[in-house]
C-alpha positions in Angstrom: 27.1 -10.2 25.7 29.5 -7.9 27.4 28.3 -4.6 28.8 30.4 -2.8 26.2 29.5 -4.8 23.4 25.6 -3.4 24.5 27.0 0.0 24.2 28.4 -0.5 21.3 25.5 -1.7 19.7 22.8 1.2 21.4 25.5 3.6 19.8 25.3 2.1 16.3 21.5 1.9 17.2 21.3 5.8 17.4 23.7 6.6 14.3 21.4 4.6 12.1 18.7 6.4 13.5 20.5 10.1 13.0 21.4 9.1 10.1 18.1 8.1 8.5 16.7 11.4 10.2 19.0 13.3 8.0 18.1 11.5 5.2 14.6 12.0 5.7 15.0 16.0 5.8 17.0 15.3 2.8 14.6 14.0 1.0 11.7 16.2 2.4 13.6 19.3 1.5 14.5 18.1 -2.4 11.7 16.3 -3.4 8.5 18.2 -3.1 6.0 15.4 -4.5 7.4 12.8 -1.5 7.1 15.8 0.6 3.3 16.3 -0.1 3.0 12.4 -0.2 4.0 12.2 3.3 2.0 14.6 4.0 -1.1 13.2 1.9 -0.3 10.0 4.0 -0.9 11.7 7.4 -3.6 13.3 6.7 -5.9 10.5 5.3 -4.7 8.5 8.2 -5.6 11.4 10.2 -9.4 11.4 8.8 -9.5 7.4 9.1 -9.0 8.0 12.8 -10.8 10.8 13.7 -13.8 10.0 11.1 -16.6 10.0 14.2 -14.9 13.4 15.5 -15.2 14.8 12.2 -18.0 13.8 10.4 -21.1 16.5 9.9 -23.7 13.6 10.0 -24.0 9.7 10.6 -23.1 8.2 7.0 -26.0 6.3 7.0 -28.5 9.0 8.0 -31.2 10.6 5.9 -30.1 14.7 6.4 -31.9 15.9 3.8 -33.7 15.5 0.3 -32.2 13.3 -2.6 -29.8 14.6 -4.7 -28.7 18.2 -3.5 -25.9 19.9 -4.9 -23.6 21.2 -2.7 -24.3 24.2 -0.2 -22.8 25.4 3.3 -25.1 23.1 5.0 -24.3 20.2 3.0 -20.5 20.8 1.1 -20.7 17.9 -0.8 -24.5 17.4 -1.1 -26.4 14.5 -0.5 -26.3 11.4 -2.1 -29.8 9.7 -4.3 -31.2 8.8 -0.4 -31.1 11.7 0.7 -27.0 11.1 2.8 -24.5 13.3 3.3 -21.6 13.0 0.9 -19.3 14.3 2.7 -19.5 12.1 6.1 -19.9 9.0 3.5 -16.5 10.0 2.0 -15.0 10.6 5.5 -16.3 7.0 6.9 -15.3 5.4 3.9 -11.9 6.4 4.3 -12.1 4.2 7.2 -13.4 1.3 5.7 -11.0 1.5 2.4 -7.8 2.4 3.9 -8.3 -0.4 6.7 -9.1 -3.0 4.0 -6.4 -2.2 1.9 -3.8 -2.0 5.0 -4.9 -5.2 6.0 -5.2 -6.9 2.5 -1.4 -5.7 2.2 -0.3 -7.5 5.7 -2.3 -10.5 4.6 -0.1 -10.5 1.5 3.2 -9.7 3.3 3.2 -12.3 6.1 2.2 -15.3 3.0 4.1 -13.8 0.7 7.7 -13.0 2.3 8.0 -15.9 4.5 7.4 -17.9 0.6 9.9 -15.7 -1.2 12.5 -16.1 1.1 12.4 -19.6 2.1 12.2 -20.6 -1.8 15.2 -18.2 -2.6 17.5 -19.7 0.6 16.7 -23.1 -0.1 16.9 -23.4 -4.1 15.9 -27.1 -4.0 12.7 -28.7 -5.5 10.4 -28.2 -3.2 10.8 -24.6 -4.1 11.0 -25.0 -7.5 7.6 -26.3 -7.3 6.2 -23.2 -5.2 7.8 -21.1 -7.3 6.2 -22.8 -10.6 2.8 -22.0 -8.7 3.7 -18.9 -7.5 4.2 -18.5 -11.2 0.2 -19.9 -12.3 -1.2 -17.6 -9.9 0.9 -14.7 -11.5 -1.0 -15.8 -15.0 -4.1 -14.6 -13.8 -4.5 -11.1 -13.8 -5.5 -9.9 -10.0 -8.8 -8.7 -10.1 -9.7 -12.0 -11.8 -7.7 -14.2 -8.9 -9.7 -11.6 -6.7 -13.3 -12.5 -8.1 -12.7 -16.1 -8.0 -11.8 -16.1 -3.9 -15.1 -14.0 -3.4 -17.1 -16.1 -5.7 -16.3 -19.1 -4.0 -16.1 -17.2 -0.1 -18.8 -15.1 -1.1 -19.0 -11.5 -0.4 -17.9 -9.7 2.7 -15.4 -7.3 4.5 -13.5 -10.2 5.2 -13.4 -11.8 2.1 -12.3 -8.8 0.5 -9.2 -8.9 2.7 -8.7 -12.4 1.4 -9.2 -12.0 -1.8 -7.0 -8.9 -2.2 -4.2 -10.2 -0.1 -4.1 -13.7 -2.0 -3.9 -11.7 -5.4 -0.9 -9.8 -4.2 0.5 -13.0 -2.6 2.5 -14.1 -5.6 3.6 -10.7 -6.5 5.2 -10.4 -3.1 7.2 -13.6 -3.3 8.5 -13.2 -6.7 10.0 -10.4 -6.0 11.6 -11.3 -2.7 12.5 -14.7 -4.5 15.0 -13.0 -6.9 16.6 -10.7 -4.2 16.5 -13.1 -1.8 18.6 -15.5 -4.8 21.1 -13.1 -4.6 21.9 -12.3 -1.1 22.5 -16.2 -0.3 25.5 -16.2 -2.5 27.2 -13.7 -0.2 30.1 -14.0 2.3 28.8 -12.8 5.9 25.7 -15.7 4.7 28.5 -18.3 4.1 30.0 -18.0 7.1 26.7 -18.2 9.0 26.2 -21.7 7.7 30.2 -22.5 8.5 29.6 -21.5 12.0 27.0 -23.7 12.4 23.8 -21.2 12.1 20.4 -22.7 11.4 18.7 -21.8 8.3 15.6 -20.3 9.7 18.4 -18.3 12.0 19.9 -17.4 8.7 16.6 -16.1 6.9 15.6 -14.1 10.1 19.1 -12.7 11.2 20.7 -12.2 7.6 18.9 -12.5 4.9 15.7 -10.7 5.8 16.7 -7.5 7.3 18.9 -7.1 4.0 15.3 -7.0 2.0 13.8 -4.8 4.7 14.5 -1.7 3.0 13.0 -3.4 -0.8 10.1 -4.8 1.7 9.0 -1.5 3.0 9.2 0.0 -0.2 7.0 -2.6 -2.1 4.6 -2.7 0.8 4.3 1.1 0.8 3.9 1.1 -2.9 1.3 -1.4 -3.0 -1.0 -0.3 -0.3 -2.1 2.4 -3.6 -3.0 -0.9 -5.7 -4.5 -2.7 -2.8 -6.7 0.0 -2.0 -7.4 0.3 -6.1 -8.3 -3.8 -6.1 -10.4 -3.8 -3.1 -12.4 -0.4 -4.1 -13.3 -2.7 -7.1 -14.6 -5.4 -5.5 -16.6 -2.7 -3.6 -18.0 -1.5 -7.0 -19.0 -4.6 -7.8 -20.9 -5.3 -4.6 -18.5 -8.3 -3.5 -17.2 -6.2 -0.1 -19.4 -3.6 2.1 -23.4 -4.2 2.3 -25.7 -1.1 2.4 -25.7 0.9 4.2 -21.9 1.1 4.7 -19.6 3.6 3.7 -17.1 2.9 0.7 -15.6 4.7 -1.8 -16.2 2.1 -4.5 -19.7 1.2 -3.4 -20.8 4.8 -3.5 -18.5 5.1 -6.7 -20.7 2.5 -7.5 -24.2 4.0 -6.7 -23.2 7.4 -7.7 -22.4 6.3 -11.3 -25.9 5.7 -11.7 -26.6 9.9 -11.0 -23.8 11.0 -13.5 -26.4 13.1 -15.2 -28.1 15.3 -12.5 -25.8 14.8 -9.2 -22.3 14.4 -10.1 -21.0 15.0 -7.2 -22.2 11.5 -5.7 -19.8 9.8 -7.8 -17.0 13.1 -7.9 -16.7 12.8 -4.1 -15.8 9.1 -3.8 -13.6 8.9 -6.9 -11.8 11.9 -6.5 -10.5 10.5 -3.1 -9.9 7.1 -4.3 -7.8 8.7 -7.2 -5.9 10.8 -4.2 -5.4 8.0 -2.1 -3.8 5.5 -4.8 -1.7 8.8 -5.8 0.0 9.3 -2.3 1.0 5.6 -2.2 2.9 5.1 -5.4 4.6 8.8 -4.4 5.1 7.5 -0.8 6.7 4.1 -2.2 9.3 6.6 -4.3 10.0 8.6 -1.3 11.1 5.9 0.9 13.0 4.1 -1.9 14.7 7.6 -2.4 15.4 7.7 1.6 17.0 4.2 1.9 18.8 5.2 -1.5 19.9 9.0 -1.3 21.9 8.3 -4.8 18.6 7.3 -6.5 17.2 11.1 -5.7 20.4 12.5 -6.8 19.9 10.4 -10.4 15.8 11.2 -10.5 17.0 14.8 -10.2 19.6 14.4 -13.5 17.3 12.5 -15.8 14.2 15.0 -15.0 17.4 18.1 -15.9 18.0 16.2 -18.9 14.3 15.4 -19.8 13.8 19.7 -19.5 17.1 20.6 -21.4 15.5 18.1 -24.1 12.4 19.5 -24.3 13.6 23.4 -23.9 16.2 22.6 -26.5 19.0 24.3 -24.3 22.7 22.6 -24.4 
């Protein structure tokens, strides 16, 4: 590689970058939910990281009676031991958001890899993973989920497993059908004339086509991941006592609905938040990569109000 053919390419570097910097703004300055998503994003990533700065109390600590409402010494209250709900909620940020980030790689590095080597080689062999790709899709995920912790038993790590597994085939289908299409293509062709490799293809060519779809679905699903592996928490598969989860205090809150709501309100409320910002975070990337797809959100939501105004 010439010296100028490294300039060239530092130069196209730096206008993809500028130009997905002015998308961003773009974005950030039409589309107010993405705009609080990214936001929402940063900031629970921010209380992940910083949860031993921040926390009033240890999360497994007895701070004060059972059950008290909340009060400037304790702004959640205290949980049926006598715990602080509020440095439960902060830990189990941690714990959920790391689960469900790495239940979502787990998925990714199985699941892509699959897709796109099934889509580029369209022979038997992955007509047959495909096809079992396919069973695993029959079962709904939580129950794919269950049946990798029953037999694993329960854990932090087999939540990971069992999440990222569920997710697997989802992940592959879907790179599977783009993938399908992209091999049909001209610059793909003329890899294979030249005398390119196929795992050179898939890396080089055909993957960082689906990187834009990839990020997306990754983005979006970190919202269901989360969802699936505070389940399993709930149902005592994932963190033992006395860790901090949302779904295992979700869990042991429920139990208090009638005099100390705020065990359970704490915990859910966050959960609900956190599974929110994803799906809106997934949009606002799609609608970055895509600035025609804001620009057609932004007619069929004028056209939805003009409908329901009954203005013409």
């Amino acid at each position: 590689m010439t010296a100028q053919s490294v300039d060239a390419t530092v130069v196209d570097g730096s206008r993809l970058g500028q130009e997905y910097v002015r998308r961003f703004r773009l974005v950030m300055s039409r589309d107010k939910l993405g705009f609080v998503a990214v936001v929402g994003a940063a900031f629970l990533v921010l209380v992940a990281v910083l949860a031993p700065l921040i926390s009033p109390a240890d999360p497994t600590m007895l701070v004060g009676a059972a059950r008290l409402g909340p009060s400037w010494n304790h702004l959640l209250g205290t949980d049926q031991l006598g715990r602080d709900v509020l440095s439960r909620t902060i830990w189990g940020a941690r714990h959920t958001l790391v689960t469900a980030l790495l239940s979502t790689a787990f998925a990714s590095v199985l699941g892509f890899p699959v897709g796109i080597a099934a889509g580029y080689i369209a022979k038997w062999p992955s007509g047959v993973v495909m096809r079992g790709m396919d069973v695993l899709l029959a079962f709904p995920g939580l129950l794919l989920a269950l049946v990798v912790v029953t037999v694993l038993g329960p854990g932090f790590g087999t939540v990971v497993i069992a999440v990222g597994i569920s997710y697997v085939p989802i992940f592959a289908r879907v790179v599977y059908g783009s993938t399908r299409a992209i091999v049909f293509q001209d610059y793909v062709a003329a890899a294979r004339v030249v005398g390119c490799r196929p795992l050179r293809i898939m890396t080089r060519h055909v993957f960082p086509v689906l990187a834009s779809e990839v990020l997306v679905l990754v983005s979006s699903a970190i919202g269901w991941t989360t969802l699936l592996a505070a389940t399993l928490n709930f149902l005592g598969f994932g963190v033992q006592p006395p860790g901090a989860d949302w779904g295992a205090d979700l869990a042991a809150g429920g139990q208090h609905l009638a005099d100390a709501w705020w065990i359970a309100a704490a915990p859910g409320v966050a959960l609900t938040l956190a599974i929110l910002v994803s799906n809106y975070l997934g949009d606002f990337f799609a609608s970055v990569l895509d600035t025609d797809r804001l620009r057609h959100r932004h007619v069929k939501i004028q056209d939805a109000m003009t409908m329901l105004t009954g203005e013409h």
